[in-house]
Wavefront OBJ file of the C-alpha trace (Angstrom):
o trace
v 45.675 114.084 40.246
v 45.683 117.802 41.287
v 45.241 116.980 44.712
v 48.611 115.775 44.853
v 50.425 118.735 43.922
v 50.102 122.420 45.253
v 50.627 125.857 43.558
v 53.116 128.029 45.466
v 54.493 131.363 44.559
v 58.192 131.451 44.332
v 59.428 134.773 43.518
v 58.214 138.084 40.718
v 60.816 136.527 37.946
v 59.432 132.963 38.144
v 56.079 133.478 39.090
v 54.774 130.003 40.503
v 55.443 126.530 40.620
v 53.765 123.266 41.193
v 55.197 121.265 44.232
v 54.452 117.913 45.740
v 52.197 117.449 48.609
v 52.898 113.635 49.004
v 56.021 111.379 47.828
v 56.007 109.618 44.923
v 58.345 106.605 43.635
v 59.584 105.899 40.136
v 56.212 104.766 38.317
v 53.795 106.965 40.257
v 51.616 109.963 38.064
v 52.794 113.371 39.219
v 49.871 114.631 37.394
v 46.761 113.754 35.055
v 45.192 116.223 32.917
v 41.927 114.335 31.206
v 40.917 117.228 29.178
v 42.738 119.898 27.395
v 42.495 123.524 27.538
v 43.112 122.918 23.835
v 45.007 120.269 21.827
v 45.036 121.022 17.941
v 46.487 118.706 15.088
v 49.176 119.881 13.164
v 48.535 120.669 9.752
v 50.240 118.028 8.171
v 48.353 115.424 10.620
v 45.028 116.336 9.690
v 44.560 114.124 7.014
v 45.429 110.506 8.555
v 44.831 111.444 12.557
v 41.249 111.790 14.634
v 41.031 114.932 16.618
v 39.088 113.078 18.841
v 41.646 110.585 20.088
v 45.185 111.597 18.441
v 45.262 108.500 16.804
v 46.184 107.488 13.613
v 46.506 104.554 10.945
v 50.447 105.311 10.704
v 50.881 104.970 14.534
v 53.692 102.870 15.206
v 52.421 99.843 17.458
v 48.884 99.764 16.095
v 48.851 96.202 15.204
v 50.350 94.877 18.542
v 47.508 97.224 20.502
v 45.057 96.452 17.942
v 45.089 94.737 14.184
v 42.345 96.983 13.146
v 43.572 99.793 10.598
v 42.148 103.173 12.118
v 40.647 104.707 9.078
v 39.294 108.911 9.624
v 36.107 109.953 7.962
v 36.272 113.975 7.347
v 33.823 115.994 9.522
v 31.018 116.596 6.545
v 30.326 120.166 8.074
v 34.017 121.532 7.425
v 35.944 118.900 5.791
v 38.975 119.792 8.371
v 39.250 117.692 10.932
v 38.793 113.667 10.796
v 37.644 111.333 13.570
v 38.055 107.461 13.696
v 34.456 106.803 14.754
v 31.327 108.472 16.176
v 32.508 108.646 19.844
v 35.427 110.879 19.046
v 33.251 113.265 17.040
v 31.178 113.500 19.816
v 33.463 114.103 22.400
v 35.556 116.917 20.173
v 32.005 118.248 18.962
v 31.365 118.694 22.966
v 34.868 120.215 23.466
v 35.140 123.106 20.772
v 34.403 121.744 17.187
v 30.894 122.941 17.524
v 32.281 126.336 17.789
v 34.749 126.444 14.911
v 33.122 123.987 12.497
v 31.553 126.812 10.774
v 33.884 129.149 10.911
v 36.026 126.445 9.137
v 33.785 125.573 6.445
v 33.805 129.219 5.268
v 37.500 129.158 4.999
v 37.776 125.925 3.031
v 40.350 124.531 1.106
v 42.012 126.912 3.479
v 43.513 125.377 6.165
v 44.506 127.877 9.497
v 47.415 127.504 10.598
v 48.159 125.192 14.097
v 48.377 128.215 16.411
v 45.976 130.166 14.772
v 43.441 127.341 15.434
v 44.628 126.828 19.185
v 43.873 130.818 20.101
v 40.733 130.347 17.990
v 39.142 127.206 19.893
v 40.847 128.945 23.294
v 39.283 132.146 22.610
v 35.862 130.210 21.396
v 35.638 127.812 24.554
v 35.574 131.320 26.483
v 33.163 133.333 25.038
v 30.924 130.380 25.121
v 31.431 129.433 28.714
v 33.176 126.166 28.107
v 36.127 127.079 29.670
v 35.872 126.904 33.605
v 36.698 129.916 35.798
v 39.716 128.002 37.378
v 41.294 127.254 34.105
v 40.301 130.628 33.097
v 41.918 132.361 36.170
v 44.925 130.551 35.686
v 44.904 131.442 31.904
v 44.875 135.216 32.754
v 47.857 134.485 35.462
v 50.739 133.355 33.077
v 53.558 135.219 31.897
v 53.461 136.335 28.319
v 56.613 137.704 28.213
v 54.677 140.206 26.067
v 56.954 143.029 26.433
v 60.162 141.059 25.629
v 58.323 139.557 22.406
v 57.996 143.091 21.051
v 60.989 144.381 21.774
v 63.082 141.727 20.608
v 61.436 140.636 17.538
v 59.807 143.253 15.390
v 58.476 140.143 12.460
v 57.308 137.926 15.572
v 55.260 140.527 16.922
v 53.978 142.132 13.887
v 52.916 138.193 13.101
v 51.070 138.236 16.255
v 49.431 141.035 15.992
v 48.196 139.539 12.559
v 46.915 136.544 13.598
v 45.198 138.283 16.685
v 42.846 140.601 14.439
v 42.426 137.303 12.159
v 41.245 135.476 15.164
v 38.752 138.163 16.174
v 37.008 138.948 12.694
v 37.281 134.259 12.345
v 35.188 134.734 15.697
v 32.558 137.853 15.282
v 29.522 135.701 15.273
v 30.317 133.765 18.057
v 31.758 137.065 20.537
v 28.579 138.748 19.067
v 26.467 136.174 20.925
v 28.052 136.225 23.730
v 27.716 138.529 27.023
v 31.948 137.948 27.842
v 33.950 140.882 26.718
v 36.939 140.337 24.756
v 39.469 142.796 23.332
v 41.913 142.582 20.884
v 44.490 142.761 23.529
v 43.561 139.734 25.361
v 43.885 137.542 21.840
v 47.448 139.032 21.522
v 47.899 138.279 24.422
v 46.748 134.612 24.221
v 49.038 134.335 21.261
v 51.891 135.326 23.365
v 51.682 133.220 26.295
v 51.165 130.281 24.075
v 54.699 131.042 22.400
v 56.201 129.937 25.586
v 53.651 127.901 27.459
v 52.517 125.353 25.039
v 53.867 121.945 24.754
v 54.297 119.710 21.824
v 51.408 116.878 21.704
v 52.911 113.223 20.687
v 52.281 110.315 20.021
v 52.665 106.998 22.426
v 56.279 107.167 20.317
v 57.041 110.778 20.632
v 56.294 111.482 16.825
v 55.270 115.506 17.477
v 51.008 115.502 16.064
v 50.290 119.155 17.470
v 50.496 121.215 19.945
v 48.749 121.038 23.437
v 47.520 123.983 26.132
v 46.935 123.913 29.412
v 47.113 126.810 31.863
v 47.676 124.063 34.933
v 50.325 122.210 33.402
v 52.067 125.212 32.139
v 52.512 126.022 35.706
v 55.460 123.587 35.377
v 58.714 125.174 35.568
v 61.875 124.426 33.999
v 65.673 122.933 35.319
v 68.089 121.312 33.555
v 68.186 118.656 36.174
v 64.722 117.925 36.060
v 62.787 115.434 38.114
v 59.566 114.478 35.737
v 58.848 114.197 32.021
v 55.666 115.066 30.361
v 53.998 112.215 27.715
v 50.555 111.839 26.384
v 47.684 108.724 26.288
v 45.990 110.793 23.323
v 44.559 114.106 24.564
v 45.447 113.451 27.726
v 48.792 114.702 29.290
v 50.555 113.184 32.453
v 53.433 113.847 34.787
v 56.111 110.863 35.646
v 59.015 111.281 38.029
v 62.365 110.413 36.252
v 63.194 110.047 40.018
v 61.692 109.439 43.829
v 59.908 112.482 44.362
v 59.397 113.569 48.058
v 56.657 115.516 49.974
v 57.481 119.681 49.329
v 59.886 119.158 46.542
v 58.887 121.255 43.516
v 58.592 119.686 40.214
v 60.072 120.557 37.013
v 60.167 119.413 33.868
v 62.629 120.319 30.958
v 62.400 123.017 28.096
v 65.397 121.938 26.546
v 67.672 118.764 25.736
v 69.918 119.203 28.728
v 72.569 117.142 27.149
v 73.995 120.712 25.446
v 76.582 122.664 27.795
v 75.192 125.441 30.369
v 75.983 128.145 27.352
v 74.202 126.307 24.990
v 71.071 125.720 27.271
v 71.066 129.085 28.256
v 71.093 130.642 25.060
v 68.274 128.644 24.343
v 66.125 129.419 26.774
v 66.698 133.211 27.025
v 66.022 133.518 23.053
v 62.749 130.787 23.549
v 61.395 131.760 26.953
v 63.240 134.535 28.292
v 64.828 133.587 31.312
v 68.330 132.895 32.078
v 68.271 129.298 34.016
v 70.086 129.324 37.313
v 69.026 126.032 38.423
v 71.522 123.204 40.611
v 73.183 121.817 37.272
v 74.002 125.094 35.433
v 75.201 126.190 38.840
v 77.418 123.157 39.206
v 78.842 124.343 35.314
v 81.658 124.412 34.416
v 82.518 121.347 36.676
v 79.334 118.973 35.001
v 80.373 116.704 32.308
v 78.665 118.788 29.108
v 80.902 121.416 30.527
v 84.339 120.404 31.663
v 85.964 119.908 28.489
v 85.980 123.112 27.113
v 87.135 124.291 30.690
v 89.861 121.613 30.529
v 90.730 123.166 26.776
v 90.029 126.787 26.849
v 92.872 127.574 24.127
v 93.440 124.543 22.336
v 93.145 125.530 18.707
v 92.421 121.842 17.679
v 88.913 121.890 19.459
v 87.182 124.915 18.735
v 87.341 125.346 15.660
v 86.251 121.610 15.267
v 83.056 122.192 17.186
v 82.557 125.533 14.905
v 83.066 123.367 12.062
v 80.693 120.458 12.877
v 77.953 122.784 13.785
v 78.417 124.306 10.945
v 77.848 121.688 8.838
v 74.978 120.466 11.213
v 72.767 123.571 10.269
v 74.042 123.087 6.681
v 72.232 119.196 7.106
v 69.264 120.844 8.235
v 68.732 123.162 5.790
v 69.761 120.769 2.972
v 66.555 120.072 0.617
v 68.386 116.684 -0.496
v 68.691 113.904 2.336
v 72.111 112.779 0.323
v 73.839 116.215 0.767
v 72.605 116.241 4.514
v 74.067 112.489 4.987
v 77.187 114.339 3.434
v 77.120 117.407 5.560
v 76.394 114.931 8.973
v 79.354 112.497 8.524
v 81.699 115.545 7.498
v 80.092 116.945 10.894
v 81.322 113.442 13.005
v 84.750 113.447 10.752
v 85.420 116.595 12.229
v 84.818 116.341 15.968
v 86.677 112.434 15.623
v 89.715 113.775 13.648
v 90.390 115.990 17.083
v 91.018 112.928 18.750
v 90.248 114.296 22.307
v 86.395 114.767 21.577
v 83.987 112.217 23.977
v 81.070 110.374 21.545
v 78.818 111.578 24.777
v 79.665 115.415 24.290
v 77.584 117.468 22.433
v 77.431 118.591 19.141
v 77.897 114.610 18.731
v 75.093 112.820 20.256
v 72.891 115.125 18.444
v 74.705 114.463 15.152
v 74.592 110.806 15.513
v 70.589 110.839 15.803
v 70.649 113.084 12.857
v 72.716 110.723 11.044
v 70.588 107.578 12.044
v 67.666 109.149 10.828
v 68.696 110.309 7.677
v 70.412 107.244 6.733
v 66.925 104.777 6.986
v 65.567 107.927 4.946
v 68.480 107.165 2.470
v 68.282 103.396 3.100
v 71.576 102.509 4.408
v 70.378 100.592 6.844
v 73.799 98.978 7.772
v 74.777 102.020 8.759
v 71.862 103.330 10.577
v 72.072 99.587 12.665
v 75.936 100.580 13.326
v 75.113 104.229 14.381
v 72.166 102.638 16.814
v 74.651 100.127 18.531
v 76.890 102.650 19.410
v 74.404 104.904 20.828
v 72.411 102.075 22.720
v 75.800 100.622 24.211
v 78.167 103.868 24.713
v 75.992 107.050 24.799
v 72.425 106.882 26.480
v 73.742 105.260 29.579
v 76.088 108.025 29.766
v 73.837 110.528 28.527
v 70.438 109.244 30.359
v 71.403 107.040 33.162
v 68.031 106.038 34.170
v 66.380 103.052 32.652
v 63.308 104.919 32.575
v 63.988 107.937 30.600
v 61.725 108.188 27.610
v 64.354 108.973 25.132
v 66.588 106.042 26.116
v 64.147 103.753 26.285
v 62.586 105.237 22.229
v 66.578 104.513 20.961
v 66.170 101.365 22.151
v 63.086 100.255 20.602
v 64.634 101.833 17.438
v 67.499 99.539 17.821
v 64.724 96.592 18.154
v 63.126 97.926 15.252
v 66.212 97.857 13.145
v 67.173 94.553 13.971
v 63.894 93.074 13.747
v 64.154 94.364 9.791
v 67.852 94.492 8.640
v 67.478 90.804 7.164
v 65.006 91.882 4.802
v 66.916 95.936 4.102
v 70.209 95.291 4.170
v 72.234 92.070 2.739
v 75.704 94.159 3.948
v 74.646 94.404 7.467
v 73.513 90.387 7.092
v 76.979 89.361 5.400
v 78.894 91.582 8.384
v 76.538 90.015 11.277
v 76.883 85.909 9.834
v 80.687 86.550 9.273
v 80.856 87.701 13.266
v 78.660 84.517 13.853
v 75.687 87.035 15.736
v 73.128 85.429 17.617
v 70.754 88.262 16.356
v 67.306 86.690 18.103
v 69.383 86.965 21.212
v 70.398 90.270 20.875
v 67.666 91.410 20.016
v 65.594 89.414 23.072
v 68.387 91.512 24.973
v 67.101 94.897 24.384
v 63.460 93.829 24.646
v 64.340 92.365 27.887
v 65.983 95.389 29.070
v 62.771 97.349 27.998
v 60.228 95.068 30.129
v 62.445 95.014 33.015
v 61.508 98.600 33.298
v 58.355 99.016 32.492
v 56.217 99.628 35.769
v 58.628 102.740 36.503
v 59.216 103.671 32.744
v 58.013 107.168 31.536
v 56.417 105.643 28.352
v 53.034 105.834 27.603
v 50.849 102.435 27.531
v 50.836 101.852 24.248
v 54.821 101.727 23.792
v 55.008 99.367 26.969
v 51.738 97.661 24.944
v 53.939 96.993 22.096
v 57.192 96.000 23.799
v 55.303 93.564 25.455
v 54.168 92.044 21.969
v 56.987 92.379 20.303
v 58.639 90.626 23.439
v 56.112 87.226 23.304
v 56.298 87.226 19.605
v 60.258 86.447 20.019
v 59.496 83.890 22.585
v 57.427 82.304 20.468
v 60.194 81.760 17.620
v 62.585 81.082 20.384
v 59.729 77.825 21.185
v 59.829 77.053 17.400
v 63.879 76.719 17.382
v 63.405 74.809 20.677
v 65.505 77.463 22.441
v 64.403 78.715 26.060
v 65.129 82.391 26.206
v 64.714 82.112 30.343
v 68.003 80.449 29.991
v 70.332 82.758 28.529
v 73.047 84.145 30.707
v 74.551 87.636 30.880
v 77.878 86.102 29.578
v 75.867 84.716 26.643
v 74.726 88.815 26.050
v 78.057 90.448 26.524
v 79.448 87.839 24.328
v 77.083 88.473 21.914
v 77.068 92.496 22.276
v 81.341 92.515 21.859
v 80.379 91.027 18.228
v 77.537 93.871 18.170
v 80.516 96.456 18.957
v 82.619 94.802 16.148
v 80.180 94.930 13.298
v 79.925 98.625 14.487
v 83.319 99.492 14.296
v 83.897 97.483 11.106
v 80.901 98.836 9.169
v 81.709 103.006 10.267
v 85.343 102.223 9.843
v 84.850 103.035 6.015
v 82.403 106.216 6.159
v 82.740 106.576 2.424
l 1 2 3 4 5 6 7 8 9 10 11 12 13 14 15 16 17 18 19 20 21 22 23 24 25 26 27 28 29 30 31 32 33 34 35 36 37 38 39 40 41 42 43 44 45 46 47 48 49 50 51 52 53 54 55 56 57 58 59 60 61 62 63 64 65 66 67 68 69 70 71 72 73 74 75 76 77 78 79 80 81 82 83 84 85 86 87 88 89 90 91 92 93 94 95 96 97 98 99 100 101 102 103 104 105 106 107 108 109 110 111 112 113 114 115 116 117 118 119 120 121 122 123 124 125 126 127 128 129 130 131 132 133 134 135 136 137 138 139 140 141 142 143 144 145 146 147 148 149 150 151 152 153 154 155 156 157 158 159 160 161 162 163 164 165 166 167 168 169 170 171 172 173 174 175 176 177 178 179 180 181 182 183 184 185 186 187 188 189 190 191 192 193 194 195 196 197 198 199 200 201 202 203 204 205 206 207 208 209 210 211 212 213 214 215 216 217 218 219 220 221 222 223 224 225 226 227 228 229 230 231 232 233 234 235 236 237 238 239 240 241 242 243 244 245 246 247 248 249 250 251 252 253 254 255 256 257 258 259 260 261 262 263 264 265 266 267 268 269 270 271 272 273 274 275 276 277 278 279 280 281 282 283 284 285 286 287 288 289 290 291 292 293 294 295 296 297 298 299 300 301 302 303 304 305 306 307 308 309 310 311 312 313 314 315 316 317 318 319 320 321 322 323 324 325 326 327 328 329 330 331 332 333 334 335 336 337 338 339 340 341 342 343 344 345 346 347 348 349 350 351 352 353 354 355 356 357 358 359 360 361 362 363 364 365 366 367 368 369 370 371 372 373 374 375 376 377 378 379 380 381 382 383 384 385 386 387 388 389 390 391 392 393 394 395 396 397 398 399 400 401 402 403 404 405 406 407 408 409 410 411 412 413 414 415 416 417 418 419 420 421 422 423 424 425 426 427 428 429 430 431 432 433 434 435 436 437 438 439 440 441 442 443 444 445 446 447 448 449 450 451 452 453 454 455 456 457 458 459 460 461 462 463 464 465 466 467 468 469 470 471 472 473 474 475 476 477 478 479 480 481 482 483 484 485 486 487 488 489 490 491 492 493 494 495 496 497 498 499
């Protein structure tokens, strides 16, 4: 999928782009990267995921793709690394486990850590010619930022420096062999531009599983009004426009969630990737909606400290060892943006309180309120927030909303007694959201296996439907707005007692 794309130079602080050398609609692949430069596990994956595919037994989905548990079988040579058959072995063996297999059966039980196995299989695949000259070129071309890194964090670079000389002595034998040069400074360097050109490898349900290279794709730049969004099929990584795309138009991805105000994106980026972003939205600030209200309330004492306050206690929630003192520190968080009055559910620090709050209350088990806290966020704040149908992270809420209500009769007998009090038509709502999902799915930017699984998840309703003698194909979108305004009610009713 190259072909489709062109590199261009833009200017000495951004270096180069990719840009489009053809149009391409809502649905189309921007780009298609089979093979990784590298694409490591996280250390907490190792033990249930195969390197060779990226999948693993826990995968959300597996049983509507396939009913057969994926089981990993430790590589007998190093006892790192697991693979879900002989096919994957082979393929990673081909890749770069060859290389470090031995290098991590000396360490064992020791386990590198993520990055320190990415340079290590980057800097292997080099020395042993694996790595093409392109991808190599390309390699050598990206920023590093290296200066910045040392001058602005002492412990990062002194970390860096570290794990460079680690990397070289892990790698002696293999350099030793080979006729390619490499210096100390070229590993730091590695280390470097990975700190701001790597992106995090998920699953088909954007669960983060490792960390991903690749010198091409990194050639992505960044706006806050993006056009495409990166997902993965596995190892392999691939572009989809959010948007039509036409012929010349560069393509860019985002860094950041670009739901935060300009400051707060900014910030962000400078301290990440060192660059301040001047794109078309942050020049449109302070008249874009994440920005306005502070302009429209630039000394009303009721507001900031509120949003001081609830981020306050958000950081407080994330630090919190207990998930019932972070459930504590998140709703004091919401209590203190609502008790303003004046603050939109869509603004930020609220959205991203709300998901923090979801997730930590199915950790906790209150499922009631996790269903409430979903509703409101699938009805009032991702069409706000992420207009298009096709935007990955509307389209995950939802299918965490399906989730939810495909459970809460067997988790939660308050949510039940709230719902059959309201008289809910929950196989309706629920074929709602499903049906809202499929609708979408040619243009969605979703890998396969999530449209895979909606599309099970959607027959398996029909079939019930069939066994009730009901005909989904006949419901009406008065019978779904009635039965989302009793949705909204059990929503209000359940987080109208937050205690």
């Amino acid at each position: 999928m190259q072909g489709s794309l062109e590199i261009k130079y833009i200017n000495d602080t951004v270096g180069y782009g990719l840009f489009a050398t053809r149009d391409f609609d809502l649905g189309n692949e921007v780009l298609s990267i089979k093979t990784p430069f590298a694409a490591v596990l996280a250390t907490e994956k190792l033990d249930d995921t195969c390197a060779g595919c990226f999948k693993s037994a826990s995968d959300e989905g597996r049983s509507a793709e396939n009913p057969q548990i994926v089981t990993v079988r430790a590589c007998t040579g190093c006892k790192v690394v697991k693979y879900c058959d002989r096919a994957c072995q082979r393929k990673d063996w081909k890749l770069g486990h060859s290389l470090e297999c031995p290098i991590y059966a000396n360490l064992w039980p020791r386990i590198l850590p993520v990055n320190v196995r990415a340079a290590l299989r980057i800097l292997l695949r080099f020395v042993s010619g694996k790595t093409s000259p392109e991808e190599l070129e390309l390699w050598k071309n990206l920023k590093s930022h290296i200066v910045a890194i040392r001058e602005r964090n002492g412990e990062q670079w002194h970390r860096t420096v570290l794990s460079a000389k680690a990397v070289l002595e892990y790698s002696k034998e293999a350099r030793e062999q080979s006729a390619v040069p490499v210096t100390e400074e070229f590993v730091v360097e590695s280390f470097a531009k990975m700190e701001v050109n790597t992106f995090n490898l998920t699953n088909a349900f954007n669960d983060r599983i490792g960390i991903y290279v690749h010198p091409y794709a990194a050639l992505l730049n960044h706006s806050c009004d993006y056009n495409a969004v990166v997902s993965f099929e596995g190892d392999q990584l691939f572009i989809k426009p959010l948007r039509p795309i036409r012929n010349g138009e560069q393509i860019f991805i985002s860094y950041v969630d670009c739901t935060h105000p300009r400051d707060v994106r900014r910030k962000e980026l400078l301290d990440r990737y060192f660059f301040t972003c001047d794109c078309t939205k942050c020049q449109k600030a302070p008249t874009d909606p994440e920005d306005v209200f502070l302009v429209l309330n630039p000394d009303d004492a009721t507001v900031s400290p509120a949003e001081q306050n609830a981020r306050r206690q958000l950081e407080f929630a994330s630090t919190a060892t207990n998930h019932h003192v972070a459930l504590r520190h998140l709703e004091e968080a919401m209590q203190e943006l609502d008790a303003t009055g004046v603050w939109p559910i869509t603004r930020q620090p609220h959205p991203e309180i709300r998901d923090e709050l979801f997730v930590t209350l199915l950790t906790v088990q209150q499922y009631h309120k996790a269903l409430a806290h979903a509703v409101i966020r699938y009805r009032q704040v991702d069409p706000l927030l992420f207009p298009s149908p096709v935007h990955p992270t509307r389209r995950l809420h939802a299918w965490a909303l399906v989730r939810l209500l495909t459970s809460i009769g067997d988790t939660s007998p308050d949510a039940v007694s709230v719902l059959q009090n309201l008289c809910v038509d929950m196989p309706l709502v629920l074929w709602s959201v499903l049906a809202w999902l499929a609708a979408h799915e040619k243009e969605a930017c979703t890998p396969s296996l999530f449209q895979e699984t909606v599309r099970a998840s959607q027959a398996e309703l029909h079939k019930d439907f069939q066994a009730h003698g009901r005909d989904p194909s006949n419901v009406t979108k008065s019978d779904e707005d009635r039965e989302w305004e009793k949705m909204d009610q059990f929503a209000k009713q359940i987080l109208s007692n937050r205690n």
